[in-house]
C-alpha positions in Angstrom: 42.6 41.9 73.1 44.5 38.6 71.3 43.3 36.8 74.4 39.9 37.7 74.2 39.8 37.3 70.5 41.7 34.1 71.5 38.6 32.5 73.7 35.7 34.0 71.6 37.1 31.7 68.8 37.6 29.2 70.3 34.4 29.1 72.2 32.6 29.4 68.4 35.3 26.3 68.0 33.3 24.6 70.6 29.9 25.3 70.3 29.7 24.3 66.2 31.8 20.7 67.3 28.9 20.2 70.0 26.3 21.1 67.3 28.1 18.7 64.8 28.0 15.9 66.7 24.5 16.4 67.7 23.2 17.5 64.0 25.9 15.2 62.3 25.9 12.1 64.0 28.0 10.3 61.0 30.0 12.7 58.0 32.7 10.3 57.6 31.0 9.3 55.0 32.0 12.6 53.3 35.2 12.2 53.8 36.2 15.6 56.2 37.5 16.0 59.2 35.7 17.5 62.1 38.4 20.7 62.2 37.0 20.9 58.3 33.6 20.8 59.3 33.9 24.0 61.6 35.6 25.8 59.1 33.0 25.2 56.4 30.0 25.6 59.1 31.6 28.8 60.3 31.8 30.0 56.7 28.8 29.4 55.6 27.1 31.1 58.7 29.2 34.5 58.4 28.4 34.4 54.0 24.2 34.2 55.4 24.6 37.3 57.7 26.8 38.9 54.9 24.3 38.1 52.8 21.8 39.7 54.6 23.5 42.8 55.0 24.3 43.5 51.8 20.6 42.8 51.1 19.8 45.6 53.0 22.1 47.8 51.5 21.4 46.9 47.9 17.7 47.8 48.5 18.5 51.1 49.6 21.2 51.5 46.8 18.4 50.1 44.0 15.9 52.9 46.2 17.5 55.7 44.8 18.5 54.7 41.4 15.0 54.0 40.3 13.9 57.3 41.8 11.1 58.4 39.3 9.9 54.9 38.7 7.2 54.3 41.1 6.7 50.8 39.0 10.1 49.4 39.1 10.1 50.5 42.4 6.8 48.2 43.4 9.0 45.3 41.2 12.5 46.3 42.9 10.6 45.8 46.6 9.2 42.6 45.4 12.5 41.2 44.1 14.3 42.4 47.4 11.1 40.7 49.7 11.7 37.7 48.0 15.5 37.8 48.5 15.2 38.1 52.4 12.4 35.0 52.1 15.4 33.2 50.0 17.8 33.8 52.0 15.4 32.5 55.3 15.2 29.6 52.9 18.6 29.0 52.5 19.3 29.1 56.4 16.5 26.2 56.4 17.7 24.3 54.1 21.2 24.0 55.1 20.2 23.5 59.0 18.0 20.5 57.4 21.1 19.3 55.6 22.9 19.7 59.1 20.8 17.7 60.6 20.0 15.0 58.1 21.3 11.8 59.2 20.8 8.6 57.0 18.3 5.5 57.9 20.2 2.7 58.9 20.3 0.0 56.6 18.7 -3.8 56.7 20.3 -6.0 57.8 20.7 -9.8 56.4 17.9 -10.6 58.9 15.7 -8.5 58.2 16.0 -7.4 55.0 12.5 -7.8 52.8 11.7 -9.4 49.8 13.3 -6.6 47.0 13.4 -6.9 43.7 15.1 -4.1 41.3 13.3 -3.3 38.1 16.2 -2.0 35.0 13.9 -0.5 31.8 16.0 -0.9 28.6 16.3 0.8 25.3 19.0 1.0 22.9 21.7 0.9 26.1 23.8 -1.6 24.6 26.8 -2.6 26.8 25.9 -0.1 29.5 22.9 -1.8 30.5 25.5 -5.5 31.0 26.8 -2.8 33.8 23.8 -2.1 35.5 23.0 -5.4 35.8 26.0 -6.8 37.3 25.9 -4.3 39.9 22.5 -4.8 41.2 23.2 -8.8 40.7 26.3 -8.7 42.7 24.9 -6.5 45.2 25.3 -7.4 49.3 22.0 -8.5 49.5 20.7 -11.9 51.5 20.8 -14.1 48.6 16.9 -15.6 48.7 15.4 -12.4 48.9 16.8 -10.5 45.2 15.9 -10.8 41.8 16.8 -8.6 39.6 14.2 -7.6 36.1 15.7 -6.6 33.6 13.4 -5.1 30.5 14.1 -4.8 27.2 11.8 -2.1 25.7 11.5 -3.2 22.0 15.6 -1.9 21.8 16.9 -1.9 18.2 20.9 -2.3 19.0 22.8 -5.1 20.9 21.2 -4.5 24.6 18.8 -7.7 24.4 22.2 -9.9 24.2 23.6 -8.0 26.7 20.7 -8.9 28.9 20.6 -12.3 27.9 24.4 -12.6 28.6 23.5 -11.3 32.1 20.8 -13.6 32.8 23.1 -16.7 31.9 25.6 -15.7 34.1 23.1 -15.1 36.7 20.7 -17.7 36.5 17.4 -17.4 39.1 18.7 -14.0 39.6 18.4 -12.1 36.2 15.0 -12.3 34.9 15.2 -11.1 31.0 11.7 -9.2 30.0 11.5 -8.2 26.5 8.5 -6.3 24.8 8.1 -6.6 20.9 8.1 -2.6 20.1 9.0 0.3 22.3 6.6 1.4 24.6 8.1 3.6 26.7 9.7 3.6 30.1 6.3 3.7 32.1 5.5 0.5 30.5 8.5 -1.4 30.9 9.0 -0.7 34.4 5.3 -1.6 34.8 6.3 -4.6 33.1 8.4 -5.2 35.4 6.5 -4.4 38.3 4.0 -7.0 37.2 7.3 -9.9 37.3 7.5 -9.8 40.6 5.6 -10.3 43.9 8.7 -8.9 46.6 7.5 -6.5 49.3 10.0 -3.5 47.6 10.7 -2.4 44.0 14.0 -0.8 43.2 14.5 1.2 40.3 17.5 1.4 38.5 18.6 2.9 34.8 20.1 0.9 32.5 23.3 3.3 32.2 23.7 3.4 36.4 25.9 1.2 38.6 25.3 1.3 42.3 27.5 0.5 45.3 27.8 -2.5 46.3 25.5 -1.7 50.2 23.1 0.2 47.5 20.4 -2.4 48.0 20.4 -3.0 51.9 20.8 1.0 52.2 17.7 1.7 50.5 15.4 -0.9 51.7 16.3 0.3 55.4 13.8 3.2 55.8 11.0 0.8 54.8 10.7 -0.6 58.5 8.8 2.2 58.7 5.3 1.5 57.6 4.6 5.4 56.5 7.4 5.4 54.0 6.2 4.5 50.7 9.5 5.7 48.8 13.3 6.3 48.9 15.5 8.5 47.0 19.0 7.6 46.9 21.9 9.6 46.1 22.9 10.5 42.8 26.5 10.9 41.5 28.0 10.8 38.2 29.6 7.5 36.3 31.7 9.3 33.2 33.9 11.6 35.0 36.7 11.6 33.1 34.5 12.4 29.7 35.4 16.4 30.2 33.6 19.7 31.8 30.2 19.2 31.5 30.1 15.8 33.6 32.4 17.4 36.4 30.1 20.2 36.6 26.7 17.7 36.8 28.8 16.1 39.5 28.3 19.5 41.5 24.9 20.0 40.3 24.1 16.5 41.2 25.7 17.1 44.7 23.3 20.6 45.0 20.7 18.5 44.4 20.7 14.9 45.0 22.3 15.7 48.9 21.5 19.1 49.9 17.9 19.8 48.5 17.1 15.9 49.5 18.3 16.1 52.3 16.1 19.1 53.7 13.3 17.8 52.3 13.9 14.8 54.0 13.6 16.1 57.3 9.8 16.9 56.7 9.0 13.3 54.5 8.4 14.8 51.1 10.9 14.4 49.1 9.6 16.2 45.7 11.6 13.8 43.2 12.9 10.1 43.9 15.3 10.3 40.9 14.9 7.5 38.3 18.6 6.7 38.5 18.0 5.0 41.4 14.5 4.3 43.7 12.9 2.4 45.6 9.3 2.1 46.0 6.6 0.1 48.3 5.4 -2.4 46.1 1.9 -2.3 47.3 2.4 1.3 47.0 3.4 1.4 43.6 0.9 -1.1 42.0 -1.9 0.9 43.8 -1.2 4.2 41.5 0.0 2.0 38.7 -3.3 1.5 36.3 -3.1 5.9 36.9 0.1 6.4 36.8 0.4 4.6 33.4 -2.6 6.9 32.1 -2.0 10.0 33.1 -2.4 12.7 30.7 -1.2 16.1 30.1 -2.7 18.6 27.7 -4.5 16.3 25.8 -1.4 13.5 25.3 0.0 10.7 27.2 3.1 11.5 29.6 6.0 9.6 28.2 8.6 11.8 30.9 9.2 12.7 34.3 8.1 8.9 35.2 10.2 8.9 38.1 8.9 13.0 39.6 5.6 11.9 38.6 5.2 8.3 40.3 6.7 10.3 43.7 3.6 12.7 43.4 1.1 9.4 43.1 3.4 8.1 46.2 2.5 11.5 48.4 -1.1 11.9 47.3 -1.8 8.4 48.7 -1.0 9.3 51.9 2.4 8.0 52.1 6.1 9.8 53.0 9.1 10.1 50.7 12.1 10.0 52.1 16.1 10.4 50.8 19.2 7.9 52.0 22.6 9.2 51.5 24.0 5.9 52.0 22.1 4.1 48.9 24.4 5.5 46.3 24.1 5.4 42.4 26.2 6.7 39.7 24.7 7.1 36.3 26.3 8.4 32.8 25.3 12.0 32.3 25.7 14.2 28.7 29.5 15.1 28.1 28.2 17.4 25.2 26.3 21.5 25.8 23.8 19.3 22.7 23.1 16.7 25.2 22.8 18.7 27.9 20.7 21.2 26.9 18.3 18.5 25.9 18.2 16.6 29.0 17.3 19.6 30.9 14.8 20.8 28.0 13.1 17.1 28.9 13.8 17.8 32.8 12.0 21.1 32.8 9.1 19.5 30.8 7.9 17.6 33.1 9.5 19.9 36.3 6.3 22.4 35.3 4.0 19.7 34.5 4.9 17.9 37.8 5.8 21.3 40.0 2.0 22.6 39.2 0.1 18.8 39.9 2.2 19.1 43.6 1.2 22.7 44.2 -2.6 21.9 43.1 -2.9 18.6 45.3 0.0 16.7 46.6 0.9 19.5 49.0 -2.5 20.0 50.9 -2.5 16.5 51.3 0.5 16.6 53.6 0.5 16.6 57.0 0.4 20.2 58.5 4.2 20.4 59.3 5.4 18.8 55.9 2.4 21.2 53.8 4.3 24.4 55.8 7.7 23.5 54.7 6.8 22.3 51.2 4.5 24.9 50.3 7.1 27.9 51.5 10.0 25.9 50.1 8.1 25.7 46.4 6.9 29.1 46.8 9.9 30.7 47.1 11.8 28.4 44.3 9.4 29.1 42.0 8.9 32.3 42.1 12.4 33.1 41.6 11.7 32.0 37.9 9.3 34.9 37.7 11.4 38.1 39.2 14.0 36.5 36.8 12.9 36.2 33.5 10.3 39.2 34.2 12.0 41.6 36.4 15.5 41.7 35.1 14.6 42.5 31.7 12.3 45.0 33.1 15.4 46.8 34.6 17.3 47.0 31.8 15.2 48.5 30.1 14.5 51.2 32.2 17.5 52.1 34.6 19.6 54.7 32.8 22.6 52.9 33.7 22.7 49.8 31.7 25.8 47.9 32.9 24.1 48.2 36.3 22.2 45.3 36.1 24.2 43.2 34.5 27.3 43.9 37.5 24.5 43.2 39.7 23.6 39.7 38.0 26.9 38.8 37.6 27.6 39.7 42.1 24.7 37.8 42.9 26.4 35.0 40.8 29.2 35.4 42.6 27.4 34.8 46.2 26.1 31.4 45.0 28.7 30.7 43.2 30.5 31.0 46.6 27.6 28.9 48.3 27.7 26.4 45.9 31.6 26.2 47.1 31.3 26.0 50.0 28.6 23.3 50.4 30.9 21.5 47.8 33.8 21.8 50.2 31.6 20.5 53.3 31.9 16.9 51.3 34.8 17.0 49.0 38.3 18.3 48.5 39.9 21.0 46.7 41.0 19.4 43.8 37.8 19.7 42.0 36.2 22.8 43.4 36.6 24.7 41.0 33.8 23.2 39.4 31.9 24.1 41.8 32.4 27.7 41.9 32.1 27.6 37.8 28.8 25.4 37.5 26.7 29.0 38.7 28.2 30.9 36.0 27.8 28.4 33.6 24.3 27.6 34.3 23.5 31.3 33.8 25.3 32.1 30.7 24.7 29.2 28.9 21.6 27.2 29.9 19.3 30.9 30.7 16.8 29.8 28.0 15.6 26.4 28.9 13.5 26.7 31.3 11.0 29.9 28.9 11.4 27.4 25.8 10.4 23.9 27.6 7.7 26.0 29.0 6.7 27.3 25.7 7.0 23.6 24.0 5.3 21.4 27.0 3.7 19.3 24.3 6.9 18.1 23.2 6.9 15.0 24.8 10.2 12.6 23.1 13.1 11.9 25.7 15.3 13.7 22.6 18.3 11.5 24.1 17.7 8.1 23.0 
């Protein structure tokens, strides 16, 4: 029996190494070992087909409990129907992160003409930061500038970006408007500075690494991509929780949901922090993307979601490189936070509905299959939430039912999120990874219902 145990495991051994070097052509980037990797893979696998089953048994379990209910049962079937498409989902998604491999970089040969586009406003020393990072960039020398704009700041940042430019010279090129006019205009401000064949953006409180540049201008040797979304990380580490636990949520989404999307071309959101853009591209959709409007009122947020949409609906792909990486300064206080995602959220259902309406059936067929199940599912998880839940405590004469129920299904992606966490780092900061779940729904449950109820709210509420 030990023998046979013996050979079935170490045939699974075998089969997910195979698969990992065929799906996984380069994690060392991630920093695991290949023994690692089969461990994680294997776990992940066996928590799906747990997950599945206990699906199944929860629906018969939820059956019976809402026996003389006929309409929380309709709701319970709904909830569970969308819990098996979630769960297919999920499976997607992380065979799409499996197989996502990176776009290799330019080269100093062949690199095109790029120039990286930094909007400023009231960033003070940070922004001295961003600069010298995109300056000092490995990048053939003839081929980068770098624009820096001030937006009308009120504090110290246009010496900062003066100071920059001197120390630079003919690679720092200082912009500066005479009153803030928001981030649209300065980077179109920017865009305008410049006649190189790719536009990078960066924020004025990011730093990238060092290969940043040539790793995001590689996927533009092909002609259909029109932008790239790098990776996303976080600068202020060591500023307490709430920035170890963006690392994670950061991680979630700035690798694994990229990364999936990536496989079909349509990456929903090339993050602000740090994209690149087709030049022609981007001054195609500029004149609308600088007047687009929103129940009744200019859009002053989600620049960076909305300028991806204008991307996809002229015919061109997104895409996401691991390799380009960024790390920006995220909130270290729940105040902070909390308006950061209010702001997020915003322009998430603004941006979410304009991609469901048009972007997507402009895609080709494969992409519109994947993007439209992908968005369907996601988004209607909002609804069985905020709708159904309540609905079941208010009805099932056991109260604390729904709540342990919450709090296990917590627990699986708690355990998801930990295990995806452990696919690219160590231990010594996964806790934070199993925590960020429970955090997210205990303490951040009411952004989404009150950004949606207060779209016209339109200030960036962290400046």
């Amino acid at each position: 029996m030990k023998k046979a145990v013996s050979r079935l495991w170490k045939n699974w051994v075998d089969k997910v190494e195979a698969w990992s070097r065929v799906i996984v052509p380069s994690e060392r980037e991630m920093g695991v070992s290949r023994v690692w990797e089969v461990v994680i893979i294997t776990a992940i696998v066996c928590g799906v087909i747990f997950l599945l089953v206990t699906c199944a048994h929860d629906i018969v379990d939820f059956h019976n409990r809402l026996a003389g209910h006929p309409m929380l049962r309709v709701l319970a079937w709904t909830g569970f129907s969308w819990t098996i498409l979630s769960i297919i989902l999920l499976a997607a998604r992380t065979i799409g992160w499996f197989s996502y491999a990176a776009a290799p970089s330019a080269g100093e040969d062949d690199a095109p003409t790029l120039t990286v586009v930094i909007p400023a406003y009231n960033e003070g020393h940070m922004v001295r930061l961003a600069i010298d990072s995109a300056a000092r960039a490995r990048y053939p020398r003839g081929k980068l500038r770098v624009v820096v704009v001030d937006d009308g700041s009120k504090d110290d940042t246009w010496e900062h970006i003066s100071a920059a430019a001197a120390e630079h010279p003919g690679v720092v090129i200082p912009v500066r408007q005479n009153r803030n006019r928001g981030k649209r205009e300065a980077l179109a401000a920017g865009f305008r500075a410049t006649d190189a064949e790719v536009l990078v953006i960066v924020d004025s409180d990011s730093v990238i690494a060092p290969d940043a540049l040539l790793a995001i201008a590689g996927p533009f040797r092909d002609p259909k991509v029109g932008a790239v979304a790098g990776k996303v990380s976080v600068y202020n580490l060591s500023q307490g929780f709430i920035p170890c636990l963006l690392y994670v949520n950061f991680l979630f989404i700035a690798d694994f949901m990229r990364s999936w999307e990536s496989n079909f071309r349509t990456v929903h959101c090339c993050a602000g922090a740090l994209m690149a853009v087709r030049a022609s591209a981007a001054k195609a959709v500029m004149e609308d993307w600088l007047g687009q409007t929103f129940l009744g009122g200019p859009c002053t947020i989600g620049d960076d979601r909305s300028l991806t949409n204008f991307i996809l609906l002229s015919g061109l792909d997104t895409v996401y490189q691991r390799s380009a990486v960024v790390r920006t300064v995220v909130p270290a206080t729940y105040s902070k936070l909390c308006r950061m995602f209010l702001r997020w959220d915003r322009s998430y259902i603004r941006e979410e509905t304009r991609f469901l309406r048009h972007v997507v059936w402009s895609r080709p067929l494969r992409a519109r299959i994947f993007a439209f199940y992908d968005r369907f599912v996601t988004n209607t998880y909002t609804f069985i939430c905020y709708t159904g839940i309540p609905l079941f405590f208010i009805n099932v004469e056991s109260k604390a039912y729904i709540p342990a129920l919450l709090l296990a299904y917590t627990a699986w992606i708690s355990m998801f999120y930990l295990l995806y966490y452990l696919r690219q780092q160590r231990l010594n900061s996964a806790v934070y990874a199993f925590l960020y779940p429970y955090y997210s729904v205990l303490t951040l449950f009411w952004i989404f219902p009150y950004a949606a109820l207060t779209l016209k709210n339109r200030s960036w509420m962290t400046r």
